[in-house]
C-alpha positions in Angstrom: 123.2 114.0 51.7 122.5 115.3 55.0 119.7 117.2 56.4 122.0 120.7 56.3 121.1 120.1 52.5 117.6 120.4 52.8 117.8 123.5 54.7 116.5 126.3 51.5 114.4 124.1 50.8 112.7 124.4 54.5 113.0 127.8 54.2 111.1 127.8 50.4 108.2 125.9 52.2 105.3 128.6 51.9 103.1 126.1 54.5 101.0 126.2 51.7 99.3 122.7 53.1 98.9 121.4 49.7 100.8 118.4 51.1 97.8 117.4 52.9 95.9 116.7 49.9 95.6 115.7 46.0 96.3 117.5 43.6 93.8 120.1 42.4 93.4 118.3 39.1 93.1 114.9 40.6 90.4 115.3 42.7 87.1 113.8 42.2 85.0 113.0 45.5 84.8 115.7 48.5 85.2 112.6 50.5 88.4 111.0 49.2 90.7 114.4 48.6 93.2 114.0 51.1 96.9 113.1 50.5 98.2 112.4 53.3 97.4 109.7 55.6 99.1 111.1 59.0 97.9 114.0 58.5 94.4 113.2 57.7 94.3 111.0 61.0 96.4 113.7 64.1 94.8 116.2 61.9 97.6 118.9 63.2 100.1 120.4 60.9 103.0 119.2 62.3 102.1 115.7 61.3 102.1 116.6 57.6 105.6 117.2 55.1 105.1 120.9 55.6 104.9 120.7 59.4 108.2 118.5 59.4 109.7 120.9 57.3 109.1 123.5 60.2 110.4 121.5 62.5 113.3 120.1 60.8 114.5 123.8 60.3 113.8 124.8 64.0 115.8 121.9 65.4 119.1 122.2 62.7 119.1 125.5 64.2 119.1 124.6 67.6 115.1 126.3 68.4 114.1 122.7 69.3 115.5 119.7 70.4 114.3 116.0 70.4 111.0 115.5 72.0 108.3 112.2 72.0 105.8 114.9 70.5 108.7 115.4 67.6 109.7 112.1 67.1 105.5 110.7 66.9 105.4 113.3 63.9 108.4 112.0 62.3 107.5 108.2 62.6 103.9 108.7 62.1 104.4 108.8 58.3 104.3 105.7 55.8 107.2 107.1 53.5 104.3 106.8 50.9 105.3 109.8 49.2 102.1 111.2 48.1 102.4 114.6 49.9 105.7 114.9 47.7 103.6 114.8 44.4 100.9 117.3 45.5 104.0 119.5 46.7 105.5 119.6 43.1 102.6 120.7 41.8 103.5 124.2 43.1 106.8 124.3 44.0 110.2 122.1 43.5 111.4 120.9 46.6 111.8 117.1 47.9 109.7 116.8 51.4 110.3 112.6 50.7 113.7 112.5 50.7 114.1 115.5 53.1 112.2 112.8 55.5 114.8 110.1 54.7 117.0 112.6 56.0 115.2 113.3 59.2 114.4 110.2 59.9 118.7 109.4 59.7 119.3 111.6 61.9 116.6 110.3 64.8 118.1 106.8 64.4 121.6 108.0 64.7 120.9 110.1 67.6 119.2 106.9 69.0 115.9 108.4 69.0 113.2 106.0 67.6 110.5 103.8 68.2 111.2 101.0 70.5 109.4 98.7 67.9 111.7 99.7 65.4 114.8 98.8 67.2 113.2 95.0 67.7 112.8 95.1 64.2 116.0 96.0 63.0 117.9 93.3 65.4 115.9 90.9 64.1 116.8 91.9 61.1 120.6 92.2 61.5 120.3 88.8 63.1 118.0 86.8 60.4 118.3 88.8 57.3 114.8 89.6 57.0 111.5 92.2 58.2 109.6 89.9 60.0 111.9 88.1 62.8 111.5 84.8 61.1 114.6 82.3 61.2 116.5 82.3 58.4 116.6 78.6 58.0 113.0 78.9 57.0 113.2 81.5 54.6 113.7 79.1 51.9 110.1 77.2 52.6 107.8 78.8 50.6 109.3 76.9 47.9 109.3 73.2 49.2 108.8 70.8 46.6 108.5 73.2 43.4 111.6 71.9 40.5 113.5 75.2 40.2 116.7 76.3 40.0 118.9 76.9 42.9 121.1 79.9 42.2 123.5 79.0 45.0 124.9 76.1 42.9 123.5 76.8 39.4 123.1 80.0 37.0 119.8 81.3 35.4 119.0 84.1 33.4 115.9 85.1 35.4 116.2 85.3 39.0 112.7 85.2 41.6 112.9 86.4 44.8 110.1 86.2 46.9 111.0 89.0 49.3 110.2 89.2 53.5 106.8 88.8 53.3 105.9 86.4 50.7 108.4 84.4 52.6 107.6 84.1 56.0 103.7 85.2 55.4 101.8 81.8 55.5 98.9 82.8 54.1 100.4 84.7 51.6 103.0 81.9 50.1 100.6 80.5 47.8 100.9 83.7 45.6 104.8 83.5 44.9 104.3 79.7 44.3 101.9 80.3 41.7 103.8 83.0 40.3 106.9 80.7 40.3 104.8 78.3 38.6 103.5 80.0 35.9 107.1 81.5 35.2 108.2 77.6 35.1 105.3 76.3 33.0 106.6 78.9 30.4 109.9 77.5 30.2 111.6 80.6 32.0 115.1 80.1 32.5 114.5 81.1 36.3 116.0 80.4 39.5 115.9 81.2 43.2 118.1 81.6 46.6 115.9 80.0 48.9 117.1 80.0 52.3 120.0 82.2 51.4 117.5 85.0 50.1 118.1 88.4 52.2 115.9 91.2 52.4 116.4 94.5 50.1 117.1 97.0 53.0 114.4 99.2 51.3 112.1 98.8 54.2 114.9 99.6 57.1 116.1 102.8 55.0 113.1 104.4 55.2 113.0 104.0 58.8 116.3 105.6 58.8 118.8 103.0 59.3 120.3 103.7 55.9 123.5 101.6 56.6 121.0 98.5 55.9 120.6 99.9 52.5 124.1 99.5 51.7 125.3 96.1 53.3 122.3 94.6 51.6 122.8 96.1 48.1 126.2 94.7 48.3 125.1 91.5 49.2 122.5 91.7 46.2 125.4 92.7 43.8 127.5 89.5 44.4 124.8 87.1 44.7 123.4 88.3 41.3 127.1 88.6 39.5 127.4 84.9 40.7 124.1 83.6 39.4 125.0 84.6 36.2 121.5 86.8 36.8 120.1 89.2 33.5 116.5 89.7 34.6 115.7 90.0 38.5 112.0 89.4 38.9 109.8 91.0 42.2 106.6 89.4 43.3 107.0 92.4 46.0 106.4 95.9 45.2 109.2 97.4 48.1 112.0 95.1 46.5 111.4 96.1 43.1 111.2 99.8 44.0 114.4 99.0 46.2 116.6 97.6 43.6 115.3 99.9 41.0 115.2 103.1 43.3 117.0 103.1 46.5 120.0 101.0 45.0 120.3 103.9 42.2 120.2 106.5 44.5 123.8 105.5 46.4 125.0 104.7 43.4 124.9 100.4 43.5 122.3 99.9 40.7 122.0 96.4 39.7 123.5 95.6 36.2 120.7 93.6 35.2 116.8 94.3 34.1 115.2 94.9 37.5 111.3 94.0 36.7 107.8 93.4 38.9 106.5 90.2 38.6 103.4 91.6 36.6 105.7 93.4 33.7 106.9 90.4 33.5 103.9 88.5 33.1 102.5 91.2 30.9 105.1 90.3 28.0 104.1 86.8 28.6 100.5 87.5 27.8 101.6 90.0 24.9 103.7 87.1 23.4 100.7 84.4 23.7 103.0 82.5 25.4 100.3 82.6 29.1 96.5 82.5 27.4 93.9 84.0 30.0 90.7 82.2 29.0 88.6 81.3 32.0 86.3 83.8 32.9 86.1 85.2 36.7 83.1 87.5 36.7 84.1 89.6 39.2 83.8 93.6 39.3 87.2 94.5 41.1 89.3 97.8 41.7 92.7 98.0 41.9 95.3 99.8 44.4 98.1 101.0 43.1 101.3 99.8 45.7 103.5 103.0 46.8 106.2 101.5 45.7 105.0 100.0 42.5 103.8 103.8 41.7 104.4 106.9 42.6 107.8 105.7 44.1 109.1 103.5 41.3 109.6 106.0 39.1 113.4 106.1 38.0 115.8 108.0 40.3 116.9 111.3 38.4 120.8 111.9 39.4 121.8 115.3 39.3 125.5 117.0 40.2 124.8 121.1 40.4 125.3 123.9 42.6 122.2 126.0 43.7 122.7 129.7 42.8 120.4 132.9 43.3 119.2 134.7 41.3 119.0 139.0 42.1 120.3 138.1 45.5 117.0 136.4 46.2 115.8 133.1 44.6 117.3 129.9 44.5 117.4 128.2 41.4 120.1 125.3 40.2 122.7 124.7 37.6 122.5 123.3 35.1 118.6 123.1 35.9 117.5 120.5 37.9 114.6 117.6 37.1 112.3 115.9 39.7 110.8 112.9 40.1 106.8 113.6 40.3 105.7 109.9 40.3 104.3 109.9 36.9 106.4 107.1 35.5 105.3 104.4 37.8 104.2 101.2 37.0 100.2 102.2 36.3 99.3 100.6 33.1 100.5 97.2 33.4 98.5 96.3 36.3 95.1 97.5 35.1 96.0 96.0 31.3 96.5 92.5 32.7 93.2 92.6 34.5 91.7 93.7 31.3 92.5 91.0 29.6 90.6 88.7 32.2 87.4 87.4 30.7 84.9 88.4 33.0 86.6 91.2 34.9 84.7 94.6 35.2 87.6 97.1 36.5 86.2 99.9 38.0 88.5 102.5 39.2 88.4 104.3 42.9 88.5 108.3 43.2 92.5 108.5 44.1 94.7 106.5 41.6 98.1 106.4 40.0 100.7 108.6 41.3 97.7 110.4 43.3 96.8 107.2 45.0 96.0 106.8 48.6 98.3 104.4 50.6 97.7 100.9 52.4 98.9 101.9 55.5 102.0 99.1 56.3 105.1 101.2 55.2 107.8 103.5 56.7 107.5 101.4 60.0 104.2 102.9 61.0 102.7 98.8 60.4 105.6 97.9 63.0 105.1 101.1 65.5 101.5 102.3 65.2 99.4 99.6 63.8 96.3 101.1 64.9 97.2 104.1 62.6 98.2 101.0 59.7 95.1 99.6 59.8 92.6 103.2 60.1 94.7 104.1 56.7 93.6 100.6 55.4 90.3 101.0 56.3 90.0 104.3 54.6 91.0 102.8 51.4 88.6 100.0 51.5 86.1 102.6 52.5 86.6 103.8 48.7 86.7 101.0 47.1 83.1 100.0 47.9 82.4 103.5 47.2 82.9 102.9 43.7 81.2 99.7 43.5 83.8 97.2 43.9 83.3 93.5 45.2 87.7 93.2 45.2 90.1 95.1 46.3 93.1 94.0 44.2 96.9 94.7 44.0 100.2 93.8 43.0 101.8 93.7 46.7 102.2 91.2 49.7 102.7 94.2 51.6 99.3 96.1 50.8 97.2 92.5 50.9 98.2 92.0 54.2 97.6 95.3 55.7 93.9 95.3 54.4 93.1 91.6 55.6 94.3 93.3 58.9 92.6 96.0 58.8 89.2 93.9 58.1 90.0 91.7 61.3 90.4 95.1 63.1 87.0 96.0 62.0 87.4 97.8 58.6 84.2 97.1 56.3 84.4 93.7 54.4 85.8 93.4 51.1 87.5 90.6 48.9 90.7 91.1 48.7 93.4 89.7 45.6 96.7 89.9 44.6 96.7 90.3 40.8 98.8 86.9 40.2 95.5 85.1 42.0 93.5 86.2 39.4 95.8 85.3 36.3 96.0 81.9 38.1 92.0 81.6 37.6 92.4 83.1 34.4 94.6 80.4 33.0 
């Protein structure tokens, strides 16, 4: 698509500013209503999806051109997509993907943030988000008897993804959710050193052409592995490979899973017992990208018609994608099923949840603006009476430890496997 496609649908934007914040229905606290992180923060209208729908149609018709003040709005978003659920709740239009869009054009215009551009070339030079060397990818596994699906085949494949690798403090969780898979007699195997990143995390900073060459990559490495099940410690890969790789038609031909729908069916089966208690009264954050943005891409070949001259609708009729059909359930049914666990649940969940702050590039370019949107989270958390903060992403973790180093209020903070680990 290109952002010429998106143009009735800037024109359909009744600035409404429902983006800005939850659903009517969803919200429960006069303090933790808003929707939108950027726009909560610059509070200015141009900074939220009906703002860059303004702008977007101003500049594809040559009333504006680029500008730092135009480019900040456009950069200054996490891709969370939680504006694009509040949208549908009146209208049917697609602010998210008309910012994927927007944000393709910038980087193929050359306009972007400087940080991004370091990124991205360390990227194209060591195949991952974080500038580490690729030699070292592989070391989060030192030592641990698995499969190496370079010279052997498995049935399951485990990738640890960008951060799990090359995030010290983090490694412990994909070892122990290795282990466990292991200890269960998993047919599973990884790539080590030769492990790339997903491409998920440069698309939505625009440089869709990432997308593709790594989807490729991902296509032969798991038709070679001899690969049915592709399991996802990180929340980005598994919505990238479920998603992203859909949406330009290069879905994986296997069963693309998140390491704790996996680990559900192995509590379900019997086969991992959770009988330690942790007394512990936590909360959990549901992950963008586990969530609201995991839910299955809807293809759809139409043309858009009008109806009496005047409104636009699509044929044959056309579905959305609302963010209902994330992965909600699992999560808060595995911590259930911890002795000891009280799980109390913060003001703005599910597909209505409230972002960590480190996606769309803003943790690269802005992290002052990463770690306020952390901080506002955590802020809610202890407003409901949580001792942990919990969640099913490397991603989200880090960005609230950071946050807490930056000042945020204090707050335990878990990734779901960590618990199950105590569990067992």
């Amino acid at each position: 698509m290109s952002l010429k496609d998106f143009e009735h649908d800037m024109q359909r934007c009744s600035r409404c500013s429902f983006c800005k914040w939850l659903p009517f229905e969803n919200q429960q606290h006069m303090d933790f209503i808003k929707g939108c992180p950027s726009a909560a923060r610059y509070n200015f209208h141009a900074y939220a999806a009906s703002g860059k729908w303004n702008m977007a149609y101003s500049f594809l018709n040559g009333r504006i051109g680029y500008s730092d003040a135009f480019q900040d709005a456009v950069f200054k978003c996490m891709m969370d997509g939680c504006c694009d659920v509040s949208c549908k709740t009146v209208q049917d239009i697609e602010p998210l993907q008309h910012m994927f869009e927007l944000r393709k054009q910038f980087v193929e215009d050359g306009q972007m943030p400087p940080e991004h551009m370091l990124t991205i070339e360390g990227l194209k030079k060591e195949d991952n988000m974080l500038q580490g060397k690729k030699a070292d990818r592989g070391k989060w596994a030192e030592g641990m008897k698995v499969k190496d699906l370079t010279k052997e085949k498995a049935r399951v494949a485990f990738r640890a993804g960008c951060r799990y690798s090359f995030d010290e403090e983090l490694r412990p969780v994909v070892r122990s959710a290795l282990q466990i898979l292991i200890d269960a007699g998993v047919d599973v195997g990884i790539w080590g050193r030769d492990e790339v990143c997903c491409g998920g995390r440069a698309e939505s900073m625009g440089f869709a052409g990432e997308l593709t060459k790594y989807a490729d990559h991902t296509l032969e490495a798991l038709k070679a592995a001899g690969v049915e099940v592709l399991i996802n410690p990180c929340s980005d890969c598994y919505q990238c490979y479920k998603v992203e790789y859909d949406k330009i038609g290069k879905k994986p031909p296997v069963e693309i899973l998140h390491i704790t729908e996996y680990l559900h069916r192995l509590i379900q089966d019997g086969t991992v017992k959770l009988t330690k208690k942790v007394p512990l009264t936590v909360t959990y954050h549901d992950p963008c990208h586990l969530g609201r943005l995991s839910e299955p891409w809807i293809h759809w070949k139409g043309k858009e018609i009008k109806v009496m001259g005047q409104m636009i609708c699509h044929e044959p009729p056309k579905k959305y994608r609302r963010g209902a059909r994330g992965v909600y359930d699992i999560p808060r049914e595995i911590l259930r099923s911890i002795p000891g666990i009280n799980l109390v649940e913060m003001y703005r969940t599910r597909e209505s949840a409230w972002c960590c702050g480190a996606a769309g590039g803003v943790r690269d370019a802005y992290p002052d603006f990463a770690n306020w949107t952390a901080a506002e989270r955590i802020k809610e958390a202890r407003a409901v009476g949580a001792k942990a903060l919990v969640s099913a992403c490397g991603w989200c973790r880090r960005n609230f430890i950071d946050a807490m180093e930056d000042g945020a209020p204090k707050i335990e903070v878990y990734d779901i496997i960590e618990l199950v680990e105590k569990a067992m």
